[in-house]
N, C-alpha and C positions, 0 to 999 in steps of 0.2 A: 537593728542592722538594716533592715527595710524599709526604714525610714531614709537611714542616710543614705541609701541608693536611689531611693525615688528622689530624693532633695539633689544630688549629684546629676542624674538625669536631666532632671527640672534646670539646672544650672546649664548644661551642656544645650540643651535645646533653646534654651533664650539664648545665649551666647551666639548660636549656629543664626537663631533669625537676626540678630544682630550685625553678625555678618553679612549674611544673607541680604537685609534690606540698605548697609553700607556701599556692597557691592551693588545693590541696583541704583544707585545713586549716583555713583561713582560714574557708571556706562552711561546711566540716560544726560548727565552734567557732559562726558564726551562724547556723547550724540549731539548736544547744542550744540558744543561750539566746535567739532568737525565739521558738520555736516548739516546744522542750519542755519550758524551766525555766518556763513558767506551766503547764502540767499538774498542776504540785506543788498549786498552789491545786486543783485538781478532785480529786485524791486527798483532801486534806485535809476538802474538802468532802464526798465521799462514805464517808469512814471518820465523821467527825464525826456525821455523820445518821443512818450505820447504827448506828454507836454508842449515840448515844442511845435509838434505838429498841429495841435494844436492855433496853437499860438501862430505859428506860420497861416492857417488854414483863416483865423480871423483876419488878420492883417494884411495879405496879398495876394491878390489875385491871382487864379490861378495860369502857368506859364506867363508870369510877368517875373521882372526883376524887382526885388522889394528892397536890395542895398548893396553897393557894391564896398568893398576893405582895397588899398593898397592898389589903385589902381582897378584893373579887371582881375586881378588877380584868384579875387576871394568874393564871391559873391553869393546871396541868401535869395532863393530864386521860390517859387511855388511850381513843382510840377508832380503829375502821378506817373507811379511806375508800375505797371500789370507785371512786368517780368521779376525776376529776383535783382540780391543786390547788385550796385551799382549799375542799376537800368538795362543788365543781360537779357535778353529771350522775350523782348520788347514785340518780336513779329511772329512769334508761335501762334497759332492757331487757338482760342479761349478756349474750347475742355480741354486740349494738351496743355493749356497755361494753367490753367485751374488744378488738375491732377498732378503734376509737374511744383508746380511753384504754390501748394496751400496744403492739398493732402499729405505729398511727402514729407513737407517739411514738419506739420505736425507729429507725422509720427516717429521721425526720427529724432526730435526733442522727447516725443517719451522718450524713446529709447535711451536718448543723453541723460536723462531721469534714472532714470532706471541704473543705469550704470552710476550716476554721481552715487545715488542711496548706497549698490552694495556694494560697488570698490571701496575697500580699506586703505589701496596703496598709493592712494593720493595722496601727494605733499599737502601741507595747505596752502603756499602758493596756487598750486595747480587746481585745486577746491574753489578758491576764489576766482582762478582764472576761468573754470569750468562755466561756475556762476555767472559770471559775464553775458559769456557766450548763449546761456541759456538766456538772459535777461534781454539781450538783442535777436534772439530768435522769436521770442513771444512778442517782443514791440511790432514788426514786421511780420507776425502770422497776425497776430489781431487786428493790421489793417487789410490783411489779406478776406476775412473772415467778413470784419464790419465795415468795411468801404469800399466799395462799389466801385468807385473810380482806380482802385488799386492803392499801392504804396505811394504816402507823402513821402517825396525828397524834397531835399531845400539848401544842401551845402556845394555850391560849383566851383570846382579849384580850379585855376590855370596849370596845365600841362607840361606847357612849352614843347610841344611836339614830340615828346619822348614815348617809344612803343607807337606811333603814330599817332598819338592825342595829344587834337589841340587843347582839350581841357579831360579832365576825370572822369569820367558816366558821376551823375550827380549823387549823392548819396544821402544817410540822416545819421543820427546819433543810434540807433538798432547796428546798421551797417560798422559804423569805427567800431562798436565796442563789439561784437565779433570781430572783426580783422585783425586790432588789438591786444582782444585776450588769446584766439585763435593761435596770432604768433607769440604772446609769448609763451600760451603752452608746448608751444613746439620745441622753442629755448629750452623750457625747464625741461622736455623731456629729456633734448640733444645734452645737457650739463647730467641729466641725471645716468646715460647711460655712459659718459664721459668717464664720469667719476667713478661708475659700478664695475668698467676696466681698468679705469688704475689700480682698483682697490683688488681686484683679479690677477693683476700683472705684480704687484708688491707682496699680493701673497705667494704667487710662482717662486 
């Protein structure tokens, strides 16, 4: 008889780490793909930006025009920007720029970290779109960090006088893919809390 109980035991207890190690499979398989296969998008975006900077940095002089698209319309220009994006806070004073526009910025991408890791209640649209955002903050803190001269921009769009601009404050690929993902997480929020009242109002 005490055999077959140890042998019953024995069953139960393999069965339970079976379990047990199914279940840790299970979580760490939706830890990749929540919450690291959209990092691919933030690598992409910071290889992309530095690249071109790059690339802009070999081939055109700097505050020169290196190609104009469509007229004046669209042009690919070499300049640095000490301020944030689209060439803002260009005349602050360097430790207010510095403190302002490299310290802070770093640490509130932790904090964007920090919050991607333990929020759960991310869509994964909103995952990816998070990603983004981080992927264009670190493009533009690492030239804030390793280049001296400040932020490469290089993309100048004509305006047409709209808001008072004859053309755009110049920007880079860091800058869109914030603005980008920026709106359209605002979208997904504005649709997610849309839908969280209807579903509110249909159950009244």
């Amino acid at each position: 008889m005490s055999e077959i109980d140890t042998s019953s035991k024995d069953a139960v207890s393999q069965d339970s780490a079976n379990i047990s190690s199914q279940s840790k499979k299970a979580c760490s398989s939706h830890f990749v793909k929540t919450k690291l296969l959209p990092l691919v998008l933030t690598v992409v975006v910071f290889v992309l930006d530095q690249g071109s900077k790059l690339l802009i940095i070999k081939t055109i002089q700097p505050y020169t025009i290196g190609a104009s698209f469509f007229g004046d319309f669209l042009r690919i220009i070499h300049v640095y920007n000490p301020g944030i994006a689209f060439s803002m806070g260009n005349n602050l004073p360097d430790t207010l720029r510095s403190l302002l526009f490299a310290i802070i910025p770093l640490v509130v991408l932790v904090v964007v970290l920090g919050i991607y890791f333990r929020n759960d209640d991310f869509t994964c649209f909103q995952r990816w779109a998070v990603a983004g955002i981080i992927g264009g903050g670190l493009g533009n803190i690492y030239d804030r960090f390793f280049r001296s001269e400040g932020v490469v921009d290089f993309i100048d769009v004509k305006f047409y006088g709209l808001f008072g601009l004859e053309r755009w404050p110049t920007f880079n690929i860091a800058d869109a893919a914030v603005l980008i993902c920026g709106f359209l997480l605002i979208i997904s929020f504005i649709r997610a809390m849309i839908q969280e009242s209807k579903a509110d109002k249909s159950q009244n």
